[in-house]
MARDRENVEX-317816 format. One record per residue (C-alpha): residue in three letters; x negated, y, z negated. Coordinates in pm, 1 decimal. Each point is the difference from the previous one (the first is absolute). Example, Ala and Ser with C-alpha at 12.3 -4.5 7.8 and 13.67 -1.06 7.14 Angstrom:
NODE resn       c1       c2       c3
NODE  Ala  -1230.0   -450.0   -780.0
NODE  Ser   -137.0    344.0     66.0
This chain:
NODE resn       c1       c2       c3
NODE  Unk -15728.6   2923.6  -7168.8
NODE  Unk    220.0    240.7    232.0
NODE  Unk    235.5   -222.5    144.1
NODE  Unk    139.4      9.4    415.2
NODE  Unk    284.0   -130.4    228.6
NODE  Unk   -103.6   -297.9    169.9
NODE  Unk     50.0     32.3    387.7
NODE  Unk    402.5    116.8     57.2
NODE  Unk    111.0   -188.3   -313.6
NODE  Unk     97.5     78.1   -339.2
NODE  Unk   -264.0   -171.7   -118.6
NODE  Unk   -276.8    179.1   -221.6
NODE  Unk   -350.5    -89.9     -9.4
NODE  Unk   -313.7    114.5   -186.0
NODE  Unk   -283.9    197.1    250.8
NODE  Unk   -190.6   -310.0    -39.7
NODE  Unk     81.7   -355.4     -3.6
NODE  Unk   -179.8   -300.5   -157.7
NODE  Unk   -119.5   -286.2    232.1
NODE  Unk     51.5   -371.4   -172.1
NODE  Unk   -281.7   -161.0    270.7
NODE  Unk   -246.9    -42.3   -226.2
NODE  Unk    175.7    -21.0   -374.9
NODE  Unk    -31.9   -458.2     44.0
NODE  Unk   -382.1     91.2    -11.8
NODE  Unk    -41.4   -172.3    345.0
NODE  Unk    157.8   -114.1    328.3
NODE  Unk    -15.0   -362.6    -90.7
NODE  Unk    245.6   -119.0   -219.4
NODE  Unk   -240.8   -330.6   -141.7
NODE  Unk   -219.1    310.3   -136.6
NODE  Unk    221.4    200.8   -224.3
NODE  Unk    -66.8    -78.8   -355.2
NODE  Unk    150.8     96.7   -349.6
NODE  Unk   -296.9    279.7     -3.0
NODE  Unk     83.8    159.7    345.8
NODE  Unk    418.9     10.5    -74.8
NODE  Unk   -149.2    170.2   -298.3
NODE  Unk   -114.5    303.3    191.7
NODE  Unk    268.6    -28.9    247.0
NODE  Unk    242.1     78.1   -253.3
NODE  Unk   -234.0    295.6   -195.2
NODE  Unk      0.7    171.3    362.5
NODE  Unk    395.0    -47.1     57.1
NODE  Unk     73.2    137.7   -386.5
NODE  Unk   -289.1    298.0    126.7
NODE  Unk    235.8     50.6    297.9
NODE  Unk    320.4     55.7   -218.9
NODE  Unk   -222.5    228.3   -246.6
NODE  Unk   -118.1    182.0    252.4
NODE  Unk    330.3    108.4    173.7
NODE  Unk     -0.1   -241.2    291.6
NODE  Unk    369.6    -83.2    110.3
NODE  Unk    -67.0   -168.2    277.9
NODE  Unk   -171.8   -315.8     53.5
NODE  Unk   -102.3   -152.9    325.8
NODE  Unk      3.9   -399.2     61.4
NODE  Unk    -13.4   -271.6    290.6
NODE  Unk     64.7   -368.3     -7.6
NODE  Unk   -332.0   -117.7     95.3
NODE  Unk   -204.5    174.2   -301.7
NODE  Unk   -147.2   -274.4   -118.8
NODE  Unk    278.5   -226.4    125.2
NODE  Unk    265.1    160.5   -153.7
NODE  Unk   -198.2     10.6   -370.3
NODE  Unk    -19.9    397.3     -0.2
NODE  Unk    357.4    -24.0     27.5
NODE  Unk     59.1   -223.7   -259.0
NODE  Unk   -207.0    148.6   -281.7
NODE  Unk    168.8    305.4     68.7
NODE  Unk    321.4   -177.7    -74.3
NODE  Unk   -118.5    -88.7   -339.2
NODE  Unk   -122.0    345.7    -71.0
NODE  Unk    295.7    146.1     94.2
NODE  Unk    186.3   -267.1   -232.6
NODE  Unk   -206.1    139.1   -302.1
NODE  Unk     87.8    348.8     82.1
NODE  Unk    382.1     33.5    -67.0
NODE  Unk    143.0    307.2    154.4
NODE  Unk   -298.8     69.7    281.4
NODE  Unk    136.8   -179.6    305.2
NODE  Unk    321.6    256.7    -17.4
NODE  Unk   -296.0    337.1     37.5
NODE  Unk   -250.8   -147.4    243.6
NODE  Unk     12.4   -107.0    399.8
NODE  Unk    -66.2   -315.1    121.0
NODE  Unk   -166.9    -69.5    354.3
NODE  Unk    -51.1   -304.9    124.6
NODE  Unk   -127.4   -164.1    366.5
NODE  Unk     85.0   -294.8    158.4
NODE  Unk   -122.0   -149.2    369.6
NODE  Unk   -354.7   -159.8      4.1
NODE  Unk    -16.8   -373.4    -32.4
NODE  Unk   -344.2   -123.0   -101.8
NODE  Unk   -173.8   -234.0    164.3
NODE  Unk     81.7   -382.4    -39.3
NODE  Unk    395.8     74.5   -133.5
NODE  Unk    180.3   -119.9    -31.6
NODE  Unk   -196.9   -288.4    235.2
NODE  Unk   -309.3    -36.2     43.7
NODE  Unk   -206.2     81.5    272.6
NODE  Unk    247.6    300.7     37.1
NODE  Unk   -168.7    339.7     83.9
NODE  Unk     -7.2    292.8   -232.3
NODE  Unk    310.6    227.7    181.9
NODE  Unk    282.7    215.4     -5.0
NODE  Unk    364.7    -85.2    -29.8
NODE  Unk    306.3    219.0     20.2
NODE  Unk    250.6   -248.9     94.2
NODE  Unk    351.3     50.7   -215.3
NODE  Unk    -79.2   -292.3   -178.0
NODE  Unk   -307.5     57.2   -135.0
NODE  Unk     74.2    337.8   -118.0
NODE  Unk    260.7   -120.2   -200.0
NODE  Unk   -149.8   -253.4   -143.7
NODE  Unk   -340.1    196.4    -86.2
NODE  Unk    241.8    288.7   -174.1
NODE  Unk    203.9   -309.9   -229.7
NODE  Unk   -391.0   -151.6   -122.5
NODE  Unk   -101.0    374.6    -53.4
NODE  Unk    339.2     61.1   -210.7
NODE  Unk   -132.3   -299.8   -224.9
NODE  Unk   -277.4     85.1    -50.7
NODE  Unk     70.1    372.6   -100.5
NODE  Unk    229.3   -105.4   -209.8
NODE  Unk    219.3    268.4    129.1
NODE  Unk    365.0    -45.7    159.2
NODE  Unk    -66.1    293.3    268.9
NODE  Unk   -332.4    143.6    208.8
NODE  Unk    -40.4    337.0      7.7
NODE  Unk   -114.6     24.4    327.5
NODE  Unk   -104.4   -273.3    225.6
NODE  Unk   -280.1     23.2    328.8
NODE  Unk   -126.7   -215.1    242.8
NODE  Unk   -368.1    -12.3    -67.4
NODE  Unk   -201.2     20.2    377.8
NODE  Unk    203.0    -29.6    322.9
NODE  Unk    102.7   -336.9    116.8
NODE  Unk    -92.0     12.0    382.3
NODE  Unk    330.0   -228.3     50.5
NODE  Unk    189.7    268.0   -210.3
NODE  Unk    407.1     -6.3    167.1
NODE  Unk     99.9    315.7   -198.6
NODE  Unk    381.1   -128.7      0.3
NODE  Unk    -62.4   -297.8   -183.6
NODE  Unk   -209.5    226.9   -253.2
NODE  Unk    276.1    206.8    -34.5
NODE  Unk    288.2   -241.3    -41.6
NODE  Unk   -243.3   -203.8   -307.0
NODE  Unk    -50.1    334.4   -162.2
NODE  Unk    371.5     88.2     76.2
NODE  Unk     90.7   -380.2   -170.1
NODE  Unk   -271.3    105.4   -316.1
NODE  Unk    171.7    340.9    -73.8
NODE  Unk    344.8   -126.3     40.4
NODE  Unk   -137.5   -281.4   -272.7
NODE  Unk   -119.1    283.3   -225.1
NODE  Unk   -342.4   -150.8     12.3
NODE  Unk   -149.4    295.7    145.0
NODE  Unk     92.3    387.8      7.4
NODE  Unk   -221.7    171.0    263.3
NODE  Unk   -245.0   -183.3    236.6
NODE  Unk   -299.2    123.5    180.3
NODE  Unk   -320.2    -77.4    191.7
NODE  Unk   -422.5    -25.8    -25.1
NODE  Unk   -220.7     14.0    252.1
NODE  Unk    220.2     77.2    263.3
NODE  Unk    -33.0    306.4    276.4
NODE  Unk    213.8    242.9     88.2
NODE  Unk    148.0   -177.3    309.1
NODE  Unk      4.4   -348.3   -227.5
NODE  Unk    196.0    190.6   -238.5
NODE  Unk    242.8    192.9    208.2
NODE  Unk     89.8   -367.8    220.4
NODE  Unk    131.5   -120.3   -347.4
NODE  Unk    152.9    322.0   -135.4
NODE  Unk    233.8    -45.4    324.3
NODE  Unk    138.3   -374.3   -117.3
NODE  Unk     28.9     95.7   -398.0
NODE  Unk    303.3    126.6   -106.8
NODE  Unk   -146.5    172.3   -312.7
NODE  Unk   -275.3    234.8      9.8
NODE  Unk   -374.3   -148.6    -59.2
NODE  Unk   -172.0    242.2   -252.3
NODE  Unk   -343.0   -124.0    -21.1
NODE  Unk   -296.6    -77.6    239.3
NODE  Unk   -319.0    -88.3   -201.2
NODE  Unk   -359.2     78.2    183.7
NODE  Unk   -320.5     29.8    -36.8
NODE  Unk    -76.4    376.6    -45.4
NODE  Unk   -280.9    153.8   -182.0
NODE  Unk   -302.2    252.0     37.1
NODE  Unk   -172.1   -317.9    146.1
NODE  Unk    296.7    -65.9    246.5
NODE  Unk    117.7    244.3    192.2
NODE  Unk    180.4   -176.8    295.1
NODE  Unk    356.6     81.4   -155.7
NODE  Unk    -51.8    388.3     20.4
NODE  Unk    -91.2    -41.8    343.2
NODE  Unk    240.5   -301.7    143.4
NODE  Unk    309.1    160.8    -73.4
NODE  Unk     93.6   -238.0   -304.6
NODE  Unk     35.0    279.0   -230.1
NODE  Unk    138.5    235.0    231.2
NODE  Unk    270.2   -288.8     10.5
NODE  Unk     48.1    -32.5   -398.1
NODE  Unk     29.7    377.9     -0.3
NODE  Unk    270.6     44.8    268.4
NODE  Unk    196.9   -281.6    -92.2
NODE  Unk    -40.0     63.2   -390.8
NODE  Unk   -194.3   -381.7      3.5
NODE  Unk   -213.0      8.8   -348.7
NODE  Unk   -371.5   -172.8    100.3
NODE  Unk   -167.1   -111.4   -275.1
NODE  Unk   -353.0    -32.3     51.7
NODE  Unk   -170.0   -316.4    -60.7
NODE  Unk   -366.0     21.0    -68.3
NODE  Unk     32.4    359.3    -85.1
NODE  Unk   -386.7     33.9   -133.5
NODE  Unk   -174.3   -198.9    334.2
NODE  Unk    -23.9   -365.8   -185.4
NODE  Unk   -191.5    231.1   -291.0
NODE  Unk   -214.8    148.9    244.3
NODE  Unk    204.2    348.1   -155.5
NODE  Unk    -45.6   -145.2   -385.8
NODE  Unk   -197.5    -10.0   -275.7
NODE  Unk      2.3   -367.5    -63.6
NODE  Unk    -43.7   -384.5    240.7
NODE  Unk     54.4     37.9    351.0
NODE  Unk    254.2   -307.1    124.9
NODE  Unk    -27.7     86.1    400.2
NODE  Unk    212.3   -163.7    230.7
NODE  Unk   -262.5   -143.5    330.7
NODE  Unk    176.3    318.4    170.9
NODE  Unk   -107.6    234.3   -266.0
NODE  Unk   -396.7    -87.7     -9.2
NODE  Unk   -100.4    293.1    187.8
NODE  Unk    222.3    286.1   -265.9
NODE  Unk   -275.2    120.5   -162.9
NODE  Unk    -53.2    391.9     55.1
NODE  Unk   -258.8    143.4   -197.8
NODE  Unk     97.6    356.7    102.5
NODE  Unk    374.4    -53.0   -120.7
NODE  Unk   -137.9   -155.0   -322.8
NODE  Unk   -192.0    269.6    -43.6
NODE  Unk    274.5    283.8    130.7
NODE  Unk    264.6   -185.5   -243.9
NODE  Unk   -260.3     16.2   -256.3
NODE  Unk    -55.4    347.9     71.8
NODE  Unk    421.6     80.3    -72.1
NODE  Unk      4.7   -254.6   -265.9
NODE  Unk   -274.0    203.8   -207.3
NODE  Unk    222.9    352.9     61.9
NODE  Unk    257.1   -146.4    -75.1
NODE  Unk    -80.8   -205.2   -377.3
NODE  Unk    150.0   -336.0    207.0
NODE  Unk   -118.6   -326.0    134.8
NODE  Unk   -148.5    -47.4    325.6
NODE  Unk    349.9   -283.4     57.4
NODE  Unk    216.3    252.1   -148.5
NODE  Unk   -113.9    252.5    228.9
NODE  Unk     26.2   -265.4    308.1
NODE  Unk    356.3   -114.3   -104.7
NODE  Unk    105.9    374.9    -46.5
NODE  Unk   -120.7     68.0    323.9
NODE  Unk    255.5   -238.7    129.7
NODE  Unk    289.4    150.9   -195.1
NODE  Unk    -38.8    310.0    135.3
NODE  Unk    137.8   -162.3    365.6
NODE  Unk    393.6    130.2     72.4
NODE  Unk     83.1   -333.5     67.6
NODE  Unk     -5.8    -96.0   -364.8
NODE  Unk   -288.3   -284.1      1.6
NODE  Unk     51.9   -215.2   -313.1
NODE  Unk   -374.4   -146.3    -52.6
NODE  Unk      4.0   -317.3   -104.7
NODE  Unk   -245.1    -41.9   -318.9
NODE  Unk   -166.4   -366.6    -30.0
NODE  Unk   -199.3    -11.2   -288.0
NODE  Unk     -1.9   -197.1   -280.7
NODE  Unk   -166.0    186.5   -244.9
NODE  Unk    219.8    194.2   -244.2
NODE  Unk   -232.8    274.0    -19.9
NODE  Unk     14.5     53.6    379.5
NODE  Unk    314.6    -68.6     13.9
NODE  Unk    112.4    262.2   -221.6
NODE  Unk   -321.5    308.4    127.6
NODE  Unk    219.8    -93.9    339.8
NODE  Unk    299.0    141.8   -113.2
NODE  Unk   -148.4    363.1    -69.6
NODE  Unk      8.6     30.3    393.5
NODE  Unk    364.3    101.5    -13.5
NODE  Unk    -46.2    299.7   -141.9
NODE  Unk   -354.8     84.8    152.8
NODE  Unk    133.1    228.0    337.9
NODE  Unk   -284.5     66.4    278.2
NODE  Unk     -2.0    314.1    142.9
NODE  Unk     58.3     47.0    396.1
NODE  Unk   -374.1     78.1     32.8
NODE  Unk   -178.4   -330.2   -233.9
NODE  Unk    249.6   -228.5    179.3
NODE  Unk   -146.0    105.2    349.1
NODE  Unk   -337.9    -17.6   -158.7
NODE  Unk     35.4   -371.1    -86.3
NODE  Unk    150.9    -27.8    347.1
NODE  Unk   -273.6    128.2    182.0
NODE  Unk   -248.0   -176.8   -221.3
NODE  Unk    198.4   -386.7     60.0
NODE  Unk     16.6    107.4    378.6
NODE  Unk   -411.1     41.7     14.1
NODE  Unk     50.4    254.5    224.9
NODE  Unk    190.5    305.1     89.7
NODE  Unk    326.2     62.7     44.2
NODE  Unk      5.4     45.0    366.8
């Protein structure tokens, strides 16, 4: 898979990454069996097949289990940590935690960011993160107490290059002006289902400040696939039937998929969107990857536009 600069960095990534949310088989740890870190592990080994060289994480996927079977893979596969990119995100604190009675919340106290980077460390089994974001913005955020704990973690070597999800523009630039070192990443929502970030300047951001987004929920909670839909309660009212249809339409002139089609449509974007595949299925997985090399043309990517819009382009 072609491979790209991450943000200002020397860092290079493939065009799309590899989301670890779902690889424990479910968000509660009491659930995952022998059976589901079975196919956890065939979609991670699909991943390195398939080209993926970066691989996206956060502390509370499954409570830290995604992160941990990860760790194993990776200490079955000699060699791969030094080729691929490791994200990882730190900053919401479940409900009842470490108390109980505790509400579900975000923390970006020094503190805590430290100490969620050290448990991630373990249980990557890695002695460095690749890059490391604050998952959703922490209403309390003081950006120079960010800045000095990610300051403290790359003096430490624990982490090379930090970065951000969820935030906007304005969230993004307030921190920028504490950090000492550049942030490279802010991960969003963006897809033909989601247009907000074309039009709220968050990509207008990434691409004048060479930020790379990478796109979480690139195909609408599978609203955009071929296979289960797993909707967020913000993403019930996706469905389109005139995109389906016009991606169908591109998908058939083109001898693709109607998600290969949706995720090319996202590379196309100057700013360098990295989407952000989920899927656990090899198969997927791998028919995923053929959207690197799959390039729209001006005119089919305005198409799709107009047909995700429902309506004209004014």
């Amino acid at each position: 898979m072609q491979q790209v600069p991450l943000g200002s960095s020397s860092l290079q990534i493939s065009r799309l990454a590899y989301g670890c949310w779902r690889i424990a088989g479910s968000w509660d740890p009491s659930e995952v069996t022998p059976a589901t870190e079975a196919a956890g592990r065939r979609a991670i080994w699909a991943a390195f097949e398939a080209g993926y060289t970066v691989f996206d994480h956060a502390d509370i996927y499954c409570r830290g289990v995604a992160e941990t079977l990860f760790g194993k893979v990776l200490q079955e596969a000699p060699g791969t940590r030094d080729r691929i990119v490791i994200l990882t995100k730190c900053g919401i604190r479940p409900q009842n935690t470490p108390a109980a009675g505790t509400p579900t919340r975000y923390d970006f106290r020094a503190d805590y960011i430290i100490d969620s980077c050290e448990q991630s460390l373990r249980r990557l089994r890695i002695e460095t993160i690749d890059v490391y974001q604050l998952h959703r913005p922490d209403y309390l955020m003081n950006p120079e107490e960010v800045a000095g704990a990610f300051d403290r973690l790359r003096k430490a070597g624990k982490v090379r290059e930090f970065g951000v999800s969820n935030f906007r523009p304005s969230q993004f630039s307030a921190l920028q002006k504490a950090c000492p070192m550049r942030l490279l990443v802010n991960q969003i929502e963006i897809s033909l289902s989601h247009l907000s970030p074309f039009e709220d300047g968050s990509l207008d951001h990434c691409l004048q400040e060479k930020i790379t987004p990478f796109a979480w929920s690139p195909l609408g909670g599978g609203h955009l696939g071929d296979g289960a839909r797993r909707v967020l309660p913000s993403q019930q009212g996706y469905f389109n039937s005139r995109l389906v249809a016009a991606l169908d339409r591109v998908a058939d002139d083109r001898g693709a998929t109607r998600p290969v089609v949706a995720l090319a449509w996202l590379l196309k974007h100057p700013a360098g969107i990295v989407p952000i595949v989920g899927s656990t299925d090899p198969e997927r997985i791998r028919n995923a990857a053929a959207a690197a090399s799959l390039h729209l043309s001006h005119e089919e990517w305005y198409e799709l536009l107009t047909a995700a819009r429902a309506e004209p382009l004014p």
